[in-house]
C-alpha positions in Angstrom: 0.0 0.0 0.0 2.7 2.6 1.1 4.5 1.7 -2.3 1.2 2.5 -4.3 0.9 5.8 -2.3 4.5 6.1 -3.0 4.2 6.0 -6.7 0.8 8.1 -7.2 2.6 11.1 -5.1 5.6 10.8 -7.2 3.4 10.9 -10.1 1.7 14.2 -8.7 5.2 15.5 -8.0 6.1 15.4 -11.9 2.7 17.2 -12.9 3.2 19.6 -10.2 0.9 18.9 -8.2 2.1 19.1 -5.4 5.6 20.6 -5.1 7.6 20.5 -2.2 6.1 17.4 -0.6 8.8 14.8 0.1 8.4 10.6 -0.7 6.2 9.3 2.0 8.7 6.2 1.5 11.3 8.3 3.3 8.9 9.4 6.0 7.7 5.6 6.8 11.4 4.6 7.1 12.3 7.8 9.5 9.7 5.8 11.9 9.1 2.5 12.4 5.7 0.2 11.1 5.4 -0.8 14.4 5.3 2.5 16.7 2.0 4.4 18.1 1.8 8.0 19.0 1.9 8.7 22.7 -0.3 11.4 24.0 -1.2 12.8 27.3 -4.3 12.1 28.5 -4.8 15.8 28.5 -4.5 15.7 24.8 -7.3 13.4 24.1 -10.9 15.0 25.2 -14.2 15.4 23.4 -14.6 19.2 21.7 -17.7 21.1 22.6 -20.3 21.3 19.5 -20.2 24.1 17.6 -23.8 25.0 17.8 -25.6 24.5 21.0 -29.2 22.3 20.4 -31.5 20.7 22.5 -32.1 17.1 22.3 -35.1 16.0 20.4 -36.1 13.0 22.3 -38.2 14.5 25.1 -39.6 12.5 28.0 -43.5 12.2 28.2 -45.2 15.6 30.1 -48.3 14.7 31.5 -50.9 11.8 31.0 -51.8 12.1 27.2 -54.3 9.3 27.8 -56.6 11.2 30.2 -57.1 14.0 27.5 -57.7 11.5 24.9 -59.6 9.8 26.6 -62.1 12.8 27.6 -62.0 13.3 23.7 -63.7 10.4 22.7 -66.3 10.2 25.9 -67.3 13.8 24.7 -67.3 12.7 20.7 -69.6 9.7 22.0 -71.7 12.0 23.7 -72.0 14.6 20.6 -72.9 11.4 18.5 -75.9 10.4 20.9 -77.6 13.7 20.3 -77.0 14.1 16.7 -78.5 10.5 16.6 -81.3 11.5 18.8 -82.0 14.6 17.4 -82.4 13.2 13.8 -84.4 10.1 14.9 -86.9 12.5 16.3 -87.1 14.0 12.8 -85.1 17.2 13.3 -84.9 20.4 15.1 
């Protein structure tokens, strides 16, 4: 992989591309495959967001039930009278 990477920069170096970058070949032997970046625990911490929202999952406020449930009692009533109003032939 690092000799395909190799190659395709070179390439970009003879167009021009990109002047003034040196051989990633040379940089991979300057450290070795096996080696991992140490960092100080300090270093490594979550960023605040960049814009401030609120979350959009929001718990439940109040029983939803009980209103819905008044809302059909009082359709049920409104559908009694209508029915018994137009069995008795109208207003």
């Amino acid at each position: 992989m690092r000799a395909r990477i190799s190659k395709g920069i070179a390439k970009l170096n003879e167009l021009g591309l990109l002047a003034g970058i040196q051989d990633l070949a040379q940089e991979a032997g300057a450290s070795s495959a096996g080696s991992r970046p140490t960092w100080e625990e300090a270093e490594i911490r979550s960023s605040r967001p960049v814009i401030q929202t609120q979350s959009v999952i929001q718990e439940d406020s109040g029983p939803r039930w009980l209103l819905v449930g008044i809302f059909v009692v009082v359709a049920i009533i409104l559908a009694g009278v209508a029915f018994f109003i137009l069995s008795r032939g109208g207003l």
